[in-house]
PAGULUM-537139 format. One record per residue (C-alpha): x, y, z; residue number from 1; chain; residue in three letters. Coordinates in pm, 1 decimal. Last residue first. Example, Ala and Ser with C-alpha at 12.3 -4.5 7.8 and 13.67 -1.06 7.14 Angstrom:
# residues 2
+----------+----------+----------+-----+---+-----+
!       c1 !       c2 !       c3 !   k ! c !   r !
+----------+----------+----------+-----+---+-----+
!   1367.0 !   -106.0 !    714.0 !   2 ! A ! SER !
!   1230.0 !   -450.0 !    780.0 !   1 ! A ! ALA !
+----------+----------+----------+-----+---+-----+
//
This chain:
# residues 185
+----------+----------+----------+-----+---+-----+
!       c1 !       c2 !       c3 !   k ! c !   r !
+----------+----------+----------+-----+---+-----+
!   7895.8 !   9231.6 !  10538.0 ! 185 ! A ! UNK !
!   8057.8 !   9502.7 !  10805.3 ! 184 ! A ! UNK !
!   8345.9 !   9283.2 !  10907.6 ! 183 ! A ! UNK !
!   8468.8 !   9242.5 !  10571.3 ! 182 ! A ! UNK !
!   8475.4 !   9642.4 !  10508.3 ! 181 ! A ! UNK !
!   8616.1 !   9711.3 !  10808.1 ! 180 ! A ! UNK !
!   8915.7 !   9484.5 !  10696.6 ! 179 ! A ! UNK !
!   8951.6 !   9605.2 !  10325.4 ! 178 ! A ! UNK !
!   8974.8 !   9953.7 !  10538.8 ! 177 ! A ! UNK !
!   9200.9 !   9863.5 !  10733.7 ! 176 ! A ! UNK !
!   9449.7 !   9683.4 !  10449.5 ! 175 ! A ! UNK !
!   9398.0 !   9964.7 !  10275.2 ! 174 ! A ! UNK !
!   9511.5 !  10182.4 !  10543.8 ! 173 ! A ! UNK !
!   9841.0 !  10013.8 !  10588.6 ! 172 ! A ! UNK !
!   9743.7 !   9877.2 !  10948.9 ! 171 ! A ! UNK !
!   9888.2 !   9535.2 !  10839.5 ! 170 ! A ! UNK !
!  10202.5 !   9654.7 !  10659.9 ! 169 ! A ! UNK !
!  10259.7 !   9608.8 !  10349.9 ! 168 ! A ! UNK !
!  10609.3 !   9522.2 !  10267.9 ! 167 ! A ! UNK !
!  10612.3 !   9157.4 !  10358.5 ! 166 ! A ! UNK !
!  10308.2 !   9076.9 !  10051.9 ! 165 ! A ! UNK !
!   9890.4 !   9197.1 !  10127.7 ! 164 ! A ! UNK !
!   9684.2 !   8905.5 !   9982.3 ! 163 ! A ! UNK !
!   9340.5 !   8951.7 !   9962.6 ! 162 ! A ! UNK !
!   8975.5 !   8859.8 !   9986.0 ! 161 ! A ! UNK !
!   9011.2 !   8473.6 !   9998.5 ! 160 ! A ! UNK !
!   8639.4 !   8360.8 !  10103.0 ! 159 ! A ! UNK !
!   8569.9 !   8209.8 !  10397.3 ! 158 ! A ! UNK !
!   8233.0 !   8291.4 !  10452.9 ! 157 ! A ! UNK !
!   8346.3 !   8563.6 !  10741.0 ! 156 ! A ! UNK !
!   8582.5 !   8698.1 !  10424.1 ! 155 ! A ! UNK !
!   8924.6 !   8604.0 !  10447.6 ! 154 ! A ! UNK !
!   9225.5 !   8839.0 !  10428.1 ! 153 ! A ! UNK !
!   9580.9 !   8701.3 !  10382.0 ! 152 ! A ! UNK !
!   9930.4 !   8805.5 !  10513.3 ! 151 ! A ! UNK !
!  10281.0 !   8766.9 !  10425.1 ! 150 ! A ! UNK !
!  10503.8 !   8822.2 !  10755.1 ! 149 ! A ! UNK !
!  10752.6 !   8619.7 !  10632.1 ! 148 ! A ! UNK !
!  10892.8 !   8611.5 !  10277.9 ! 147 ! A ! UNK !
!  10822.6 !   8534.8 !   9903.7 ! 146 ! A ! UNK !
!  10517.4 !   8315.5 !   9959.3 ! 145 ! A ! UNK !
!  10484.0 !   8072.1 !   9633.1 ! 144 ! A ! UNK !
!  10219.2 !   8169.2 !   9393.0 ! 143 ! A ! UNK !
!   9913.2 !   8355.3 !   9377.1 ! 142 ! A ! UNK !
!   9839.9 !   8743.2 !   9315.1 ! 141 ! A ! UNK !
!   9512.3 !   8772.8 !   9127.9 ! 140 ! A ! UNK !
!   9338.6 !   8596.0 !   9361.4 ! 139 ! A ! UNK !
!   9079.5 !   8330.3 !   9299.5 ! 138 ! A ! UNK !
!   9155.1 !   8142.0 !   9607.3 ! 137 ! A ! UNK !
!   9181.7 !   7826.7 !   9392.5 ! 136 ! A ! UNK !
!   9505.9 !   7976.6 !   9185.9 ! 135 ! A ! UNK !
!   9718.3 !   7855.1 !   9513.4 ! 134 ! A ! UNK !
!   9861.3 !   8035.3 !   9781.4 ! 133 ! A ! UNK !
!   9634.8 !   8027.4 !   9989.5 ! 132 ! A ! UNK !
!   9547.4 !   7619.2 !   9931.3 ! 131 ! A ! UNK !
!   9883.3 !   7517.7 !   9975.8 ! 130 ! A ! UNK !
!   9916.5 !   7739.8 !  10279.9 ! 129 ! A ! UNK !
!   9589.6 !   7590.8 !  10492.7 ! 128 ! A ! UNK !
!   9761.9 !   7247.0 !  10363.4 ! 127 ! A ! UNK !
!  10084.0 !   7306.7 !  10550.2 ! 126 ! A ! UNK !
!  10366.6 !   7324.6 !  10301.8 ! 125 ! A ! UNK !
!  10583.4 !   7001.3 !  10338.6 ! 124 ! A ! UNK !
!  10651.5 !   6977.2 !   9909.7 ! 123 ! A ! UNK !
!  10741.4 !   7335.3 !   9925.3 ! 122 ! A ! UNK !
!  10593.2 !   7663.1 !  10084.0 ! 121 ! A ! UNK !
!  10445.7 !   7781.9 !  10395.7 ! 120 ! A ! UNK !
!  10566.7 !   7531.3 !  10629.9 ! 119 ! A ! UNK !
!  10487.1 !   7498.1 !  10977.8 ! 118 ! A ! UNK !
!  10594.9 !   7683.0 !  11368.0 ! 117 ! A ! UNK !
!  10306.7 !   7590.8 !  11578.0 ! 116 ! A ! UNK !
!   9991.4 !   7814.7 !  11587.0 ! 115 ! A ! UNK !
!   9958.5 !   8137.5 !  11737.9 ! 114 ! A ! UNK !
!   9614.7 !   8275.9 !  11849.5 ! 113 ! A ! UNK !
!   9613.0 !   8694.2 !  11875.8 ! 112 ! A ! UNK !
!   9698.2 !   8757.8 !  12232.6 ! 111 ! A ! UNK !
!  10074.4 !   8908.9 !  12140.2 ! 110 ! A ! UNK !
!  10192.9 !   9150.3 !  12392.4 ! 109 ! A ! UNK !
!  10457.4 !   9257.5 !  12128.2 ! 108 ! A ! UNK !
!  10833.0 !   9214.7 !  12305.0 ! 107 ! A ! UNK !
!  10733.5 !   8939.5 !  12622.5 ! 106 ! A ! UNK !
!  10391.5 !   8794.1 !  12448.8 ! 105 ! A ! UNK !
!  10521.3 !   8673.4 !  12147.5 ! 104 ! A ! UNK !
!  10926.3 !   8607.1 !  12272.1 ! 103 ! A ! UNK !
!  10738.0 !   8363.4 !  12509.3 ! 102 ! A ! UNK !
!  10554.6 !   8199.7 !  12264.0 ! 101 ! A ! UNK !
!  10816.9 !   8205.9 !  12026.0 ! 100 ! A ! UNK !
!  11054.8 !   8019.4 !  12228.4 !  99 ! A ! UNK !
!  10791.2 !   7760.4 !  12416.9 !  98 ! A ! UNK !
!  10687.4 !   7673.3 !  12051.9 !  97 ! A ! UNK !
!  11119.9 !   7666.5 !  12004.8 !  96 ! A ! UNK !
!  11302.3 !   7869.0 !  11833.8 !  95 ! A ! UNK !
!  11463.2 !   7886.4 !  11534.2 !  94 ! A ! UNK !
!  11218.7 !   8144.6 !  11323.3 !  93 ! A ! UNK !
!  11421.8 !   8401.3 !  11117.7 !  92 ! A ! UNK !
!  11609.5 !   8061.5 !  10916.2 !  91 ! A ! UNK !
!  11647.2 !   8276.8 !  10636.4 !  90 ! A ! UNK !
!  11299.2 !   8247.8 !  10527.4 !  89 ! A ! UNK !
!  11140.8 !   7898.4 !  10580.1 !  88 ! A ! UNK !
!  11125.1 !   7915.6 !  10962.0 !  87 ! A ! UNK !
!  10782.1 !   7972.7 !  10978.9 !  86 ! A ! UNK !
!  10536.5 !   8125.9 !  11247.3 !  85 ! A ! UNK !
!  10184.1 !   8091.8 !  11156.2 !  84 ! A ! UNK !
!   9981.7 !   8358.5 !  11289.4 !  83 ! A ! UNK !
!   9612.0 !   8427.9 !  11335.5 !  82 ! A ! UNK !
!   9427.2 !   8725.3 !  11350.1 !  81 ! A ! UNK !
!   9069.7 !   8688.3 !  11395.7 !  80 ! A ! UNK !
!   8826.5 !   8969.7 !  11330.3 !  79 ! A ! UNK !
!   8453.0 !   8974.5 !  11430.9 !  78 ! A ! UNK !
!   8396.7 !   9291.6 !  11590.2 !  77 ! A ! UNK !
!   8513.1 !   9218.3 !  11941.0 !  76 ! A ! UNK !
!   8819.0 !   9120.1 !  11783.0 !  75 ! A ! UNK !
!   8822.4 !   9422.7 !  11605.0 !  74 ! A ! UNK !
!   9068.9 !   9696.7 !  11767.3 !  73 ! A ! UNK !
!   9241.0 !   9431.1 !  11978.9 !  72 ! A ! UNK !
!   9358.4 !   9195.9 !  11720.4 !  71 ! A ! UNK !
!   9462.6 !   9500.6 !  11491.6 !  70 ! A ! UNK !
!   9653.6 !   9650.9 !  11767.0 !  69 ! A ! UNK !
!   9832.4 !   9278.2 !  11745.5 !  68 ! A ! UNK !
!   9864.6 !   9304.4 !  11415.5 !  67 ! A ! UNK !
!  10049.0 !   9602.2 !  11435.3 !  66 ! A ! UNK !
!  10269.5 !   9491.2 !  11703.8 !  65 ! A ! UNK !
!  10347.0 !   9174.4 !  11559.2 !  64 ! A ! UNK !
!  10455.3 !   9359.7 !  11240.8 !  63 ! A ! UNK !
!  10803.6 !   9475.2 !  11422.2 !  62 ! A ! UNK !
!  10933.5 !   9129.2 !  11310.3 !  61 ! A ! UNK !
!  10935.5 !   9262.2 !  10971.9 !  60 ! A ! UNK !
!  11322.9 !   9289.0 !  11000.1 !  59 ! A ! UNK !
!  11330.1 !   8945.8 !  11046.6 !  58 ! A ! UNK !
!  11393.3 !   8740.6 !  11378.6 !  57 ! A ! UNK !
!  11076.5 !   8628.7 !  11518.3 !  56 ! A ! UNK !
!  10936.6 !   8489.2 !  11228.6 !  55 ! A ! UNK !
!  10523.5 !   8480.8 !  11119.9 !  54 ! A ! UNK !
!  10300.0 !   8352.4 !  10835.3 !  53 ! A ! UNK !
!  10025.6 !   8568.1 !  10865.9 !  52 ! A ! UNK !
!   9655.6 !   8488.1 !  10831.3 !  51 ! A ! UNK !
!   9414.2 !   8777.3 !  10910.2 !  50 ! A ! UNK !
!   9047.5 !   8588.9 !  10904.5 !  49 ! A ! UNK !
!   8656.4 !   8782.7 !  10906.4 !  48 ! A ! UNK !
!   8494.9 !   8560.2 !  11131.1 !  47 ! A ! UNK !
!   8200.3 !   8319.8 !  11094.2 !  46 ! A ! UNK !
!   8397.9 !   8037.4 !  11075.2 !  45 ! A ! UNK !
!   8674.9 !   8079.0 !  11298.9 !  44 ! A ! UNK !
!   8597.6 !   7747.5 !  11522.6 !  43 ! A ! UNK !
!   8597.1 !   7587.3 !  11144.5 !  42 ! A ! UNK !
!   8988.9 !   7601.3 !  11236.3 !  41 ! A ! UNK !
!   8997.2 !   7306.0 !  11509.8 !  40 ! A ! UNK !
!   9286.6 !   7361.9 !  11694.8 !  39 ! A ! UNK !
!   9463.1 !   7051.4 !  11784.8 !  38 ! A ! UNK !
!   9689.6 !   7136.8 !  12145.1 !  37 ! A ! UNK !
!  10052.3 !   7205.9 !  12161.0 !  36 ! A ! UNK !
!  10075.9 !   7500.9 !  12300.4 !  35 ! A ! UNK !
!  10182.6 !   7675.8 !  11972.4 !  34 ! A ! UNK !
!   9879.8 !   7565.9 !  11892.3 !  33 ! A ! UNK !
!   9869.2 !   7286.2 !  11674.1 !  32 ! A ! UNK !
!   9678.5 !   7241.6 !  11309.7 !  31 ! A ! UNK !
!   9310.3 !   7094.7 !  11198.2 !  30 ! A ! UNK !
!   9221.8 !   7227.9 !  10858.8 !  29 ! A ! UNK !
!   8865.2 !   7198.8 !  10702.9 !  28 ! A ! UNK !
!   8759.3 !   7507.3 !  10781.5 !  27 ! A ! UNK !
!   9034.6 !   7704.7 !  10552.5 !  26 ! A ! UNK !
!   9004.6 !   7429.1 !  10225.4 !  25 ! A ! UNK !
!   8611.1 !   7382.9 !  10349.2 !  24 ! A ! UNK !
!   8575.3 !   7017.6 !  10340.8 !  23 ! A ! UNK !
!   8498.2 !   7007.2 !  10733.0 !  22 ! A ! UNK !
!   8310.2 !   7269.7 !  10707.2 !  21 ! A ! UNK !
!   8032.5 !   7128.0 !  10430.7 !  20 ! A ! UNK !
!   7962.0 !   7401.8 !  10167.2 !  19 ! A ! UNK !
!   8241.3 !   7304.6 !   9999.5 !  18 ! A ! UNK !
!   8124.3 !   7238.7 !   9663.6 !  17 ! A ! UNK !
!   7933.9 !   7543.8 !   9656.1 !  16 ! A ! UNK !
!   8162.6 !   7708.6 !   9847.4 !  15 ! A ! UNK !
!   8475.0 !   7684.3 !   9558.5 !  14 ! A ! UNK !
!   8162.4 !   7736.2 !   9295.5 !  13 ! A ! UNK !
!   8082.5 !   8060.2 !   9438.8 !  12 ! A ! UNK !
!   8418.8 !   8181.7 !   9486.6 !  11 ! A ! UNK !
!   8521.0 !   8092.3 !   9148.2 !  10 ! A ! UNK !
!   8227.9 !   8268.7 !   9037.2 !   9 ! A ! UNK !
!   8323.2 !   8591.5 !   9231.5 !   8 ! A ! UNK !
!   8624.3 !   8573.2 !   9095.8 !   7 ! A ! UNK !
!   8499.1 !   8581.6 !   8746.2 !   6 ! A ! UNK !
!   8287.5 !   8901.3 !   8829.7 !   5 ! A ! UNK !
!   8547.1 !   9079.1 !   8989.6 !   4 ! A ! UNK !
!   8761.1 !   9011.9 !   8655.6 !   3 ! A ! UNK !
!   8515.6 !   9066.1 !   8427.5 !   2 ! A ! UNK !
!   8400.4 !   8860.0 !   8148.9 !   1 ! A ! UNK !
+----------+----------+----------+-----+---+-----+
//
């Protein structure tokens, strides 16, 4: 059996039994802005996903701007890029909502949504994160996240696509094109 092929099952029978939103493992999830208010996430059903887990004070802080150009290349097209800032990693993310808002907007122009700062791994990992980086996705590459700025593609159906680790940055031109691709199915 194939490996494409295989995923694609697991895919199928993860939607199958989730066909419902609001039991979708991505759709499902209800998590803070960093303004404080419950975002909804089946409001990016539909759209082709970018989830980062995000720090302002690594040396792959420079990826905001990057995803950002991302952000304003295809949001018009159907692409969301979302980041979930974590302190996890060195301690690269001490502020406050207010802090990384502001630092956000001030050093990257950042108007891609930001949710409050959460866990990506460990027994307090946010849910959305439990289910990324678990075997469920399909992926081949699953497990723990190593460092910030890890970032995962998701199909307008909500299917894991990818996982791109710290070192690849998000207008790598795979990571384009596997995002052109998404929007144009």
């Amino acid at each position: 059996m194939s490996r494409m092929f295989l995923s694609a099952l697991i895919a199928g029978v993860l939607m199958s039994a989730t066909a419902n939103a609001a039991d979708h493992p991505i759709y499902g999830q209800t998590m803070k802005s960093l303004a404080g208010t419950d975002v909804d996430l089946s409001k990016y059903e539909g759209k082709v996903l970018l989830i980062v887990n995000t720090a302002s004070e690594c040396g792959a802080t420079d990826q905001y701007g990057p995803l950002q150009d991302l952000h304003a290349k295809y949001k018009d097209q159907g692409l969301a890029v979302v980041g979930f800032p974590c302190n996890q990693f060195g301690t690269q993310e001490p502020g406050t909502a207010a802090e990384i808002s502001a630092f956000c907007t001030e050093n990257y122009g950042v108007e891609f949504d930001m949710f409050s700062k959460i866990d990506v791994n460990g027994k307090k990992a946010a849910d959305l994160y439990q289910f990324l980086t678990s075997d469920a996705t399909g992926l081949a590459d699953t497990g723990k996240i190593k460092w910030n700025f890890e970032k995962f593609l998701v199909s307008k159906d909500g299917q894991v696509l990818a996982r791109y680790r710290t070192t690849i940055s998000p207008d790598a031109p795979e990571v384009v094109q596997e995002i052109e691709t998404a929007l144009a199915e």
